[in-house]
N, C-alpha and C positions, 0 to 999 in steps of 0.2 A: 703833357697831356692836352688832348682836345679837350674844349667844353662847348656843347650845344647852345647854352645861353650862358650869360652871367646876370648877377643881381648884386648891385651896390645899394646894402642898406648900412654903408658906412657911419657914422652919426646918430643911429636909430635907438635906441633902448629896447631891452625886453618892453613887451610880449610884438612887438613890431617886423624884428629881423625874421620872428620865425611865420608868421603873419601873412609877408610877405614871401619869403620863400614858397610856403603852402599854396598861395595863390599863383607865384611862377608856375610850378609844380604840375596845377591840374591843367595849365594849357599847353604839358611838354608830354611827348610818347615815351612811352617804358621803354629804358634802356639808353635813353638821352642822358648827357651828363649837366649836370647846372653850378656853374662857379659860384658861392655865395662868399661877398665879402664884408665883412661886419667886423666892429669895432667895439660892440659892448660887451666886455669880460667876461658876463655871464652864455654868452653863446660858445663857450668852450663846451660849457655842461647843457647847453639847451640843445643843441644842435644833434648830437648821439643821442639822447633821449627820444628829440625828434624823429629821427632815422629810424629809434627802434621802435617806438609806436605803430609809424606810417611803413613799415615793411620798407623802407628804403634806404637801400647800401648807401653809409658814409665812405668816399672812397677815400679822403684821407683830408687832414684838418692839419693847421700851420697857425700856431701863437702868434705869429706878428703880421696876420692875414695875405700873406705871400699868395 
């Protein structure tokens, strides 16, 4: 898969990965893709949540942030 941007918030804790993401986010065009890579456990469950708020397609997520 291509991705438009990436964002290593590797090392970061909630509420920071998603934070950060949001701020990638609004400087990218709909329909751009964004690699986010994160490390803190709780973005398994943050991140779909996030998705489903913000109207924005997770296109697919990876346990050991591949």
């Amino acid at each position: 898969m291509t991705f438009d941007r990436e964002l290593d918030v590797k090392g970061l804790n909630c509420p920071l990965p998603i934070l950060r993401t949001k701020k990638t986010l609004a400087d990218m065009e709909s329909g751009q893709i964004l690699r986010v890579m994160a490390t803190d456990p709780g973005s398994l469950k943050d991140f779909p949540a996030f998705a489903k708020q913000t109207g924005n397609e997770l296109v697919s997520q990876l346990p050991d942030g591949r």
